[in-house]
SETIZA-809617 format. One record per residue (C-alpha): residue in three letters; x, y, z. Coordinates in pm, 1 decimal, always signed. Example, Ala and Ser with C-alpha at 12.3 -4.5 7.8 and 13.67 -1.06 7.14 Angstrom:
2
<site><resn>Ala</resn><px>+1230.0</px><py>-450.0</py><pz>+780.0</pz></site>
<site><resn>Ser</resn><px>+1367.0</px><py>-106.0</py><pz>+714.0</pz></site>
This chain:
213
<site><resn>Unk</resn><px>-5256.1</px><py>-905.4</py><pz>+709.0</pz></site>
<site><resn>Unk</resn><px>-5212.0</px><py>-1021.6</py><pz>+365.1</pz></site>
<site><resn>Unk</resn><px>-4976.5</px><py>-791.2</py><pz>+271.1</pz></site>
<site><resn>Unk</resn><px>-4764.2</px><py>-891.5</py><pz>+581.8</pz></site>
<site><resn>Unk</resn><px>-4539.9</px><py>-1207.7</py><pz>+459.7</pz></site>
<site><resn>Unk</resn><px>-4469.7</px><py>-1011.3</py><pz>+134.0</pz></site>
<site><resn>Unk</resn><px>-4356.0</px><py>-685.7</py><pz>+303.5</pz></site>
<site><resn>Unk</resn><px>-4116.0</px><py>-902.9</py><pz>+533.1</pz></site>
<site><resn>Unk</resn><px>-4032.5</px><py>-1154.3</py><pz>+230.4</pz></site>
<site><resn>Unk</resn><px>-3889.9</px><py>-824.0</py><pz>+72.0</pz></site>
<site><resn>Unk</resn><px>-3721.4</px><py>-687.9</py><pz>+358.2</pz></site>
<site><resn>Unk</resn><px>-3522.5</px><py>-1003.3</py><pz>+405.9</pz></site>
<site><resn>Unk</resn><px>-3403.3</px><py>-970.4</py><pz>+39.8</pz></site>
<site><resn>Unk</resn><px>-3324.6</px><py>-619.3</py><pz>+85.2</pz></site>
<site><resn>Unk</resn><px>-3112.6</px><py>-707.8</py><pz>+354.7</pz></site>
<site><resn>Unk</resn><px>-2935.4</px><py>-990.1</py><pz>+187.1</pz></site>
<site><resn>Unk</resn><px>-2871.1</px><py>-764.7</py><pz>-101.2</pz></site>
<site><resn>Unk</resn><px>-2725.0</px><py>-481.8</py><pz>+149.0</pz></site>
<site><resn>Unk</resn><px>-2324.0</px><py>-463.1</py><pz>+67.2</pz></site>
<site><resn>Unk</resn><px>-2129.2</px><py>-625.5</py><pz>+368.0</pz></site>
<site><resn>Unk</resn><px>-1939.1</px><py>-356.2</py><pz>+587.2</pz></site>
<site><resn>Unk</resn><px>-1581.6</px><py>-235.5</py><pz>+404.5</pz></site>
<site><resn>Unk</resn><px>-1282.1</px><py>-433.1</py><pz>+581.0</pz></site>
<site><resn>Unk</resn><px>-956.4</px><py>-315.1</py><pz>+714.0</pz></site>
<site><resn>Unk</resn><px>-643.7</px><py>-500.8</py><pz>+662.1</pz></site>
<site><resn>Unk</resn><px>-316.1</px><py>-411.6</py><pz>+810.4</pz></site>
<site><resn>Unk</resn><px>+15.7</px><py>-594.7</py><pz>+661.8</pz></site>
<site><resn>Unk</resn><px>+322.0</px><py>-522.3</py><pz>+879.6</pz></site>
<site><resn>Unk</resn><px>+669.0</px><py>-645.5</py><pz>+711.9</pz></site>
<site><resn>Unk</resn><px>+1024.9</px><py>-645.9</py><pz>+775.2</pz></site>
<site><resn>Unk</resn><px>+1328.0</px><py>-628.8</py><pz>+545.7</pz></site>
<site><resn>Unk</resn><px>+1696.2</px><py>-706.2</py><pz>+693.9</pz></site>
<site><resn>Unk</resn><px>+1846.4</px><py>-709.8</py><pz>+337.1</pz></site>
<site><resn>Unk</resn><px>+1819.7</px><py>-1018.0</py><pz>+206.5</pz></site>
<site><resn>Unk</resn><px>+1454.5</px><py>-1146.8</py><pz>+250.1</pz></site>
<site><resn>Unk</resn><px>+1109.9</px><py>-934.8</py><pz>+329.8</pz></site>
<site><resn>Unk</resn><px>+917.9</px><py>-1137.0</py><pz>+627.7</pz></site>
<site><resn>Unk</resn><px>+610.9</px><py>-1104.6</py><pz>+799.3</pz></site>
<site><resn>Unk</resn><px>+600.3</px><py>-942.3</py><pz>+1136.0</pz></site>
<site><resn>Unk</resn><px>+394.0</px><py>-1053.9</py><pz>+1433.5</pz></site>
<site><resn>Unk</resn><px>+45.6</px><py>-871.7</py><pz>+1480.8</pz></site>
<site><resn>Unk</resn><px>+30.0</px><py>-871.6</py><pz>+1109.7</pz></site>
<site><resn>Unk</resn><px>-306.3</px><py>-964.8</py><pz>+886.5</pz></site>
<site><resn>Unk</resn><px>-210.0</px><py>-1252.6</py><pz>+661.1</pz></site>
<site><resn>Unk</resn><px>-254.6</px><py>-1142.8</py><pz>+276.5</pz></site>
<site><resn>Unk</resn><px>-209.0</px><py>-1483.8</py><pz>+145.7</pz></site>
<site><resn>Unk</resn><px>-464.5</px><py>-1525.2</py><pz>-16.9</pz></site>
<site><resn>Unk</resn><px>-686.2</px><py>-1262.4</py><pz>+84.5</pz></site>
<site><resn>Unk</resn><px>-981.2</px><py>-1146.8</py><pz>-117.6</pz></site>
<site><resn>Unk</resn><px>-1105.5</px><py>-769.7</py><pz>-139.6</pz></site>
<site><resn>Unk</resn><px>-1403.0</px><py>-639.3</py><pz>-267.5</pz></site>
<site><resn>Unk</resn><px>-1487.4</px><py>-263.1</py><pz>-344.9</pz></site>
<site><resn>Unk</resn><px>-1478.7</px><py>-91.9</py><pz>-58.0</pz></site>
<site><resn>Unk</resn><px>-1248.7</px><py>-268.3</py><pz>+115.2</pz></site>
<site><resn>Unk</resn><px>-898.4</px><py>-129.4</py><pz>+218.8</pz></site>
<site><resn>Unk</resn><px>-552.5</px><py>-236.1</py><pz>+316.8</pz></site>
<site><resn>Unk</resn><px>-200.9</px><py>-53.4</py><pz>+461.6</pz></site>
<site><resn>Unk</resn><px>+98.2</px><py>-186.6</py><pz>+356.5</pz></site>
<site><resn>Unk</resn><px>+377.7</px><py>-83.7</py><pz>+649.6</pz></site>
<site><resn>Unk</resn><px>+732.2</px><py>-232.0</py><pz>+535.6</pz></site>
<site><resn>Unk</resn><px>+1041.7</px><py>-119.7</py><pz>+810.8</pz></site>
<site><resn>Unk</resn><px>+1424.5</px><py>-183.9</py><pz>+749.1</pz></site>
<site><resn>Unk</resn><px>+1535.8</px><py>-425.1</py><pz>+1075.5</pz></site>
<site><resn>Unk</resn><px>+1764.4</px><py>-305.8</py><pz>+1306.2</pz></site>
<site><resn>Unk</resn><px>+1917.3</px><py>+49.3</py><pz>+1310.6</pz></site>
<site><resn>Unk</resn><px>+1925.0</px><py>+25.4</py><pz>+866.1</pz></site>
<site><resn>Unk</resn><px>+1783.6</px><py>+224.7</py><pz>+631.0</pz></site>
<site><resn>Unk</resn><px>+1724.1</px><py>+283.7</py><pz>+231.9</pz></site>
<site><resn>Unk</resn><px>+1895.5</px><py>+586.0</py><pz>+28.1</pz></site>
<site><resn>Unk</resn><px>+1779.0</px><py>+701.4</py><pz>-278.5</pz></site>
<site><resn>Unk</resn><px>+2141.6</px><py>+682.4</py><pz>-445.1</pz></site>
<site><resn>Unk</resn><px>+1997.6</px><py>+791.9</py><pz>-804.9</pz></site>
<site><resn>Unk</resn><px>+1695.4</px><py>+1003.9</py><pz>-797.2</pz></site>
<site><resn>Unk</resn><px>+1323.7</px><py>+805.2</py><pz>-871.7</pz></site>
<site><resn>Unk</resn><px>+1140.8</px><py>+937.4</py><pz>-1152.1</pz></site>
<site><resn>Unk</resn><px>+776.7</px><py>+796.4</py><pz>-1201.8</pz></site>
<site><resn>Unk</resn><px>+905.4</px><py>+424.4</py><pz>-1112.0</pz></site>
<site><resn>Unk</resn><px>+603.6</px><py>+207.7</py><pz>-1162.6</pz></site>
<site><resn>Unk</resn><px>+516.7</px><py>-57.5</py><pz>-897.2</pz></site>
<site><resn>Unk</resn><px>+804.4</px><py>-18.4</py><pz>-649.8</pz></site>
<site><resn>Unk</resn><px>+581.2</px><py>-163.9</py><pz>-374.4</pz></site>
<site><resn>Unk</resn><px>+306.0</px><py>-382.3</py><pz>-487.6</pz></site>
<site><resn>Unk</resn><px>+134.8</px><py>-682.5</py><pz>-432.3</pz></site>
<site><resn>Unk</resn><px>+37.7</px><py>-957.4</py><pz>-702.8</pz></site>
<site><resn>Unk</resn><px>-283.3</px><py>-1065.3</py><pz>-775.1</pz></site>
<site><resn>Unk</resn><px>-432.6</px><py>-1404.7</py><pz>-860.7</pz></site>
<site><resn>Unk</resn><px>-666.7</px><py>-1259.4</py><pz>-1143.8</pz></site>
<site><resn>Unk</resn><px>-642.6</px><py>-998.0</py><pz>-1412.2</pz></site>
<site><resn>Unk</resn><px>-886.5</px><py>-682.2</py><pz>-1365.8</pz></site>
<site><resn>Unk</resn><px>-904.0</px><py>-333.4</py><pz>-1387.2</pz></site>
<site><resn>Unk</resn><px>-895.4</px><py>-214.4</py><pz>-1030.0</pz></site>
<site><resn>Unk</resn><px>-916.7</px><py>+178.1</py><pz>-924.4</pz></site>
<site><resn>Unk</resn><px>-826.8</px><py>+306.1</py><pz>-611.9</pz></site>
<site><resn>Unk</resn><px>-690.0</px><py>+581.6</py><pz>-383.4</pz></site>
<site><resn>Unk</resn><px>-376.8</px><py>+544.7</py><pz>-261.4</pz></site>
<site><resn>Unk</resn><px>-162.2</px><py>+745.0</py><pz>-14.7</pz></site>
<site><resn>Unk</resn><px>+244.0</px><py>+676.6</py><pz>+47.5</pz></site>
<site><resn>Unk</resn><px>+462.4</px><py>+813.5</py><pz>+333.6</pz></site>
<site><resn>Unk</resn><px>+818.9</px><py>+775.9</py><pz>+352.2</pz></site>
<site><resn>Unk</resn><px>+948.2</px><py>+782.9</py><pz>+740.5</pz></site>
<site><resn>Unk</resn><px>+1269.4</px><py>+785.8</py><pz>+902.9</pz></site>
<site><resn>Unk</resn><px>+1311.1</px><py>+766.9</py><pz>+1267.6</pz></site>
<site><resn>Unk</resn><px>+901.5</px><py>+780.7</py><pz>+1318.3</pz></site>
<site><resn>Unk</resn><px>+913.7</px><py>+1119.6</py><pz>+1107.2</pz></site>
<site><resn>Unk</resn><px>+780.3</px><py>+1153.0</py><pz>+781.1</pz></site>
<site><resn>Unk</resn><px>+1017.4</px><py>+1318.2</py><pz>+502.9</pz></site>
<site><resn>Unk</resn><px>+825.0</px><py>+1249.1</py><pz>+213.5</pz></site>
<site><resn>Unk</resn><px>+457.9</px><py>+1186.0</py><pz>+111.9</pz></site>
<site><resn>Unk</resn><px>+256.0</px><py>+1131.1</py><pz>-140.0</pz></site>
<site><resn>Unk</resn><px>-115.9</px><py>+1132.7</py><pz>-252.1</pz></site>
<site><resn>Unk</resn><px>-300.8</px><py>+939.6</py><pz>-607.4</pz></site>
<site><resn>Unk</resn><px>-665.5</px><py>+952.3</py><pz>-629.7</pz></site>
<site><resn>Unk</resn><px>-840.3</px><py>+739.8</py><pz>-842.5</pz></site>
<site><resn>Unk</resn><px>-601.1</px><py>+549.0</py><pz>-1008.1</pz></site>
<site><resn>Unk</resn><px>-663.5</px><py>+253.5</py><pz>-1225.2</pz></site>
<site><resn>Unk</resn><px>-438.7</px><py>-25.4</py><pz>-1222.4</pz></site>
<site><resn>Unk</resn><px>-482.8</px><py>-339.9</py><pz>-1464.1</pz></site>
<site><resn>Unk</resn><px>-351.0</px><py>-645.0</py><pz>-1472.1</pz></site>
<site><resn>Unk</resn><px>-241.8</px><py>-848.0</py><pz>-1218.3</pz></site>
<site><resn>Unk</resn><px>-144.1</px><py>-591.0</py><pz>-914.6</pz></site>
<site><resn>Unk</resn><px>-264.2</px><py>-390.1</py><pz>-588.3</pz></site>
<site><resn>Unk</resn><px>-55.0</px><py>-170.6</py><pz>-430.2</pz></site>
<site><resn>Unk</resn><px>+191.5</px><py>+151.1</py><pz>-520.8</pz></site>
<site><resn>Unk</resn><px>+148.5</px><py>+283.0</py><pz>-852.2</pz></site>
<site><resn>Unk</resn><px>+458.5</px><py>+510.0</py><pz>-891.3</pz></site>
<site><resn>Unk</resn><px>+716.6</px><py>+651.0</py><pz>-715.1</pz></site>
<site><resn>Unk</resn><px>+920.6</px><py>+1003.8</py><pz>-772.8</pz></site>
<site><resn>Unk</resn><px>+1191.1</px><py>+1045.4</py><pz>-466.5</pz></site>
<site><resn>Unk</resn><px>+1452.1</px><py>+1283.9</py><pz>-506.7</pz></site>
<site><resn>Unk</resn><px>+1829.3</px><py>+1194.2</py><pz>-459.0</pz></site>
<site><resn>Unk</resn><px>+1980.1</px><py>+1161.6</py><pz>-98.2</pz></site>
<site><resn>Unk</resn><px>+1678.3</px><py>+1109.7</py><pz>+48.9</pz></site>
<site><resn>Unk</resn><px>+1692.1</px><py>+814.8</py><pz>+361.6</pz></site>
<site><resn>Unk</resn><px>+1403.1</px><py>+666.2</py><pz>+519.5</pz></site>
<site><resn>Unk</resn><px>+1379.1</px><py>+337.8</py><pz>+734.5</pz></site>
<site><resn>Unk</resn><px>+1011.0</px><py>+270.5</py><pz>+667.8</pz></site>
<site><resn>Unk</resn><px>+703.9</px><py>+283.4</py><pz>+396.0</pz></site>
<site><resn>Unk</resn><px>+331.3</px><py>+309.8</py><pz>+453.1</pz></site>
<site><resn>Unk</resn><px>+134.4</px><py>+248.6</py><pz>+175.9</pz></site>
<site><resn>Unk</resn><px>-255.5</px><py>+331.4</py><pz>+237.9</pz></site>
<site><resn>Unk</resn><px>-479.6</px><py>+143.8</py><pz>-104.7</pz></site>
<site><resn>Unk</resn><px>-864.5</px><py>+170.9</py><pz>-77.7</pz></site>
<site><resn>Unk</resn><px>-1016.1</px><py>+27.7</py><pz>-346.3</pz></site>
<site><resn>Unk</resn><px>-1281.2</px><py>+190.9</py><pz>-511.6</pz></site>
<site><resn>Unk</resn><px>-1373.9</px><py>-73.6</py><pz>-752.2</pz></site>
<site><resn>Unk</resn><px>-1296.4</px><py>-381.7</py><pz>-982.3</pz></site>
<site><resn>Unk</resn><px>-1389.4</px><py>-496.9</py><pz>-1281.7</pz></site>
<site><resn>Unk</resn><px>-1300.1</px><py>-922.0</py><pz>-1137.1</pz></site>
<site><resn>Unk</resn><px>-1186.1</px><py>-1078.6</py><pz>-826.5</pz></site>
<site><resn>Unk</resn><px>-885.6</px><py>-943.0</py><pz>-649.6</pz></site>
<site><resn>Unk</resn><px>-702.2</px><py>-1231.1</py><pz>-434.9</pz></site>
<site><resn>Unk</resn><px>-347.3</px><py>-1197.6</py><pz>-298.5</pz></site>
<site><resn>Unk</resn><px>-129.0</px><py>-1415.0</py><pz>-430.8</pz></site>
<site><resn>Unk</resn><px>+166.6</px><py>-1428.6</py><pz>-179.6</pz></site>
<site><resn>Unk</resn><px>+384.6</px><py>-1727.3</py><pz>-162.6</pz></site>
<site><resn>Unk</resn><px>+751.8</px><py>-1680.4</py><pz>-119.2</pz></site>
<site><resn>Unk</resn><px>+811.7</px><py>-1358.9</py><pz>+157.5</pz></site>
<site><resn>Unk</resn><px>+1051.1</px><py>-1274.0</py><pz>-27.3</pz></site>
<site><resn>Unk</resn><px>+872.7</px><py>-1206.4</py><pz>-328.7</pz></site>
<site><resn>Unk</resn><px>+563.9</px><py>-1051.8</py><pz>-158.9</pz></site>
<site><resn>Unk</resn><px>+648.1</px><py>-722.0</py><pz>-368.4</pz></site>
<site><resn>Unk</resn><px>+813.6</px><py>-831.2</py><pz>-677.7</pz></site>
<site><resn>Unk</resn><px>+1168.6</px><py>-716.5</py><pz>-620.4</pz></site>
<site><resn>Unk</resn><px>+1478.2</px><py>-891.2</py><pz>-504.8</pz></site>
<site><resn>Unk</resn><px>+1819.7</px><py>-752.3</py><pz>-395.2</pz></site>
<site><resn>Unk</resn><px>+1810.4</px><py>-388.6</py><pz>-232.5</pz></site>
<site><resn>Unk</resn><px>+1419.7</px><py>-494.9</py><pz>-275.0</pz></site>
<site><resn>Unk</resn><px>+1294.1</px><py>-164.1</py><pz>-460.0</pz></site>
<site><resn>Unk</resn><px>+1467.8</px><py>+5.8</py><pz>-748.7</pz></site>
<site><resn>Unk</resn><px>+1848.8</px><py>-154.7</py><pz>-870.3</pz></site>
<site><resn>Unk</resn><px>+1856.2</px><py>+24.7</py><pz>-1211.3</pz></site>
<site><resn>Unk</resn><px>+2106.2</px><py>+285.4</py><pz>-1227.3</pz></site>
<site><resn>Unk</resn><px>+2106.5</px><py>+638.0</py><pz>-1316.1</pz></site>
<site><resn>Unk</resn><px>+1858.3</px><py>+535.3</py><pz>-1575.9</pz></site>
<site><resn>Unk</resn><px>+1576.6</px><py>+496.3</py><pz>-1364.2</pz></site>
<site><resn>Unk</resn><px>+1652.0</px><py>+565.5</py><pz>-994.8</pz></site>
<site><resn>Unk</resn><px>+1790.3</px><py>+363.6</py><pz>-747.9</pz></site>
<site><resn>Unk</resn><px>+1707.0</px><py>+293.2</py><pz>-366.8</pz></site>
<site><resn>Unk</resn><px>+2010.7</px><py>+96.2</py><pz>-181.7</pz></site>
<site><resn>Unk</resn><px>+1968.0</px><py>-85.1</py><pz>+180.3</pz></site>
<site><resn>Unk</resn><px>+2264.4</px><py>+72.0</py><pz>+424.9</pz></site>
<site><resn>Unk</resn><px>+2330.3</px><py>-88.7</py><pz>+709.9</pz></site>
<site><resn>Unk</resn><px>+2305.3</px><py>+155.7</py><pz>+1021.0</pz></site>
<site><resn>Unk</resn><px>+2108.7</px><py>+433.2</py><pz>+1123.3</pz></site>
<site><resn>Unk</resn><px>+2101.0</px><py>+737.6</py><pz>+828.0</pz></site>
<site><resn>Unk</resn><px>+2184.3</px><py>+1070.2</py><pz>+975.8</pz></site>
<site><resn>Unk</resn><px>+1791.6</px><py>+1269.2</py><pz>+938.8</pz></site>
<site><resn>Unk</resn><px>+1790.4</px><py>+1583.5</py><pz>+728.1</pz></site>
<site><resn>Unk</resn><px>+1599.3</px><py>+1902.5</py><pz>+864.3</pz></site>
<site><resn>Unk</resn><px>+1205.3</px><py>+1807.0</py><pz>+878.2</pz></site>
<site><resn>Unk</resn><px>+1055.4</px><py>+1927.3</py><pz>+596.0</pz></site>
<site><resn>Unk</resn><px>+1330.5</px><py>+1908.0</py><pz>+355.6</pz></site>
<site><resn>Unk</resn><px>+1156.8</px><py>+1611.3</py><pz>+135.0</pz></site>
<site><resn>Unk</resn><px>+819.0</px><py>+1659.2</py><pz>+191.4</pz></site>
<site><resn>Unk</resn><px>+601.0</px><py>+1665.1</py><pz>-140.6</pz></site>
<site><resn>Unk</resn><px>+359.8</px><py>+1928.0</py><pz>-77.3</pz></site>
<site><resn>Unk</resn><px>-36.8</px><py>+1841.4</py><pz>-20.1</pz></site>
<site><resn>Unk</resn><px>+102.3</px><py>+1463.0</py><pz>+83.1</pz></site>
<site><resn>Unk</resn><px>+126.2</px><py>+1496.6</py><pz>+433.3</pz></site>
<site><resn>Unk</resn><px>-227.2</px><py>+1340.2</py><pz>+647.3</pz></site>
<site><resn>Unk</resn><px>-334.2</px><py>+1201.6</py><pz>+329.5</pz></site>
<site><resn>Unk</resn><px>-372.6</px><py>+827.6</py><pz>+466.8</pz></site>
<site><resn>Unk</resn><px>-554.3</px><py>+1033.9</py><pz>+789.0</pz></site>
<site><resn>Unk</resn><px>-778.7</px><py>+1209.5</py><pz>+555.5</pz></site>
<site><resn>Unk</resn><px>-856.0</px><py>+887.2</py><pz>+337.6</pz></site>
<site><resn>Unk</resn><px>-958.5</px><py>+685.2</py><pz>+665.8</pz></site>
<site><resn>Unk</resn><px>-1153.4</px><py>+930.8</py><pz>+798.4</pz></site>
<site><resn>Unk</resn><px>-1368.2</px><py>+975.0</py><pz>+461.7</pz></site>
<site><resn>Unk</resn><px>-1414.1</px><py>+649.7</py><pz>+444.1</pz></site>
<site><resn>Unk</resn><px>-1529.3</px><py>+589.9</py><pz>+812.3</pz></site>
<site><resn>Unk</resn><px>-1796.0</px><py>+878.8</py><pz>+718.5</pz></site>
<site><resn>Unk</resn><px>-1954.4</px><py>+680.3</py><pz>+406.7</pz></site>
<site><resn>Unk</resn><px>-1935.2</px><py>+352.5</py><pz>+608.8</pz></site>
């Protein structure tokens, strides 16, 4: 019997020291052209605080019947869709993009363990080839680990990702460029865009992670 209280003593503190179960967040937002807003059924990320393990999808949709065009092909575009964060860190993660138009994908995209420092969560890079349309974004991020605190700072909608005007890429030739259009964009043949290995990649990442959980 003496060895009782110990034995549960040290269970307790096992269980206190047991990592919480990984949360799911699910951001929903709206663009019309002027302003990005958040859409009802949303999570709020104001604020929000992650931990390794945890994960979050980023889902941004044009309003209406508009869309985006890559006018000037993207080439490695850093941060095009990306949170900031209250604190500096080194954060690495796995994230998975898909570019949609008319609830079809035409482009994907898949980065595995990438670090990210600073003050940021979210899309790392972009490549999109000219002419390509799409009216919405998913961004998958699971975050694999942090060197400090990662909090959501979100204040002004509008500046939820870091970009004003068309909201993603205004610089030219140079660098690529991704204009709003108002009205529906005329879809290409499926397939057309599609990076190759990118497709099911946020389907894949869930499901790994709902097998470690």
């Amino acid at each position: 019997m003496k060895h009782v209280l110990p034995v549960a003593i040290a269970a307790a503190a096992a269980c206190i020291q047991m990592p919480a179960r990984a949360a799911t967040y699910d951001f929903l937002f709206g663009y019309d052209g002027s302003a990005v807003s958040l859409l009802s059924g949303s999570d709020d990320p104001a604020g929000l605080e992650l931990f390794a393990g945890d994960s979050y999808t980023i889902h941004l949709s044009a309003a209406g019947s508009s869309h985006w065009l890559v006018s000037a092909a993207v080439s490695s575009a850093a941060l095009p869709l990306t949170f900031l964060v209250a604190n500096s860190a080194t954060r690495v993660a796995d994230i998975a993009t898909t570019w949609s138009l008319g609830g079809s994908a035409v482009a994907s995209a898949t980065e595995a363990g990438i670090t990210q420092q600073f003050v940021h969560s979210g899309a790392q890079t972009w490549t999109l080839p000219q002419d390509l349309a799409f009216d919405a974004v998913t961004i998958g991020y699971d975050l694999l680990s942090s060197t400090g605190p990662t909090v959501l700072s979100v204040t002004d909608p509008s500046l939820y990702f870091g970009f004003a005007g068309n909201l993603f890429l205004a610089g030219g030739p140079a660098n690529g460029q991704i204009d709003f259009i108002e009205g529906a964009a005329v879809p290409l043949p499926a397939g057309v865009f599609l990076m190759a290995g990118g497709l099911g990649a946020l389907a894949m990442m869930r499901r790994r992670r709902a097998v470690s959980a």
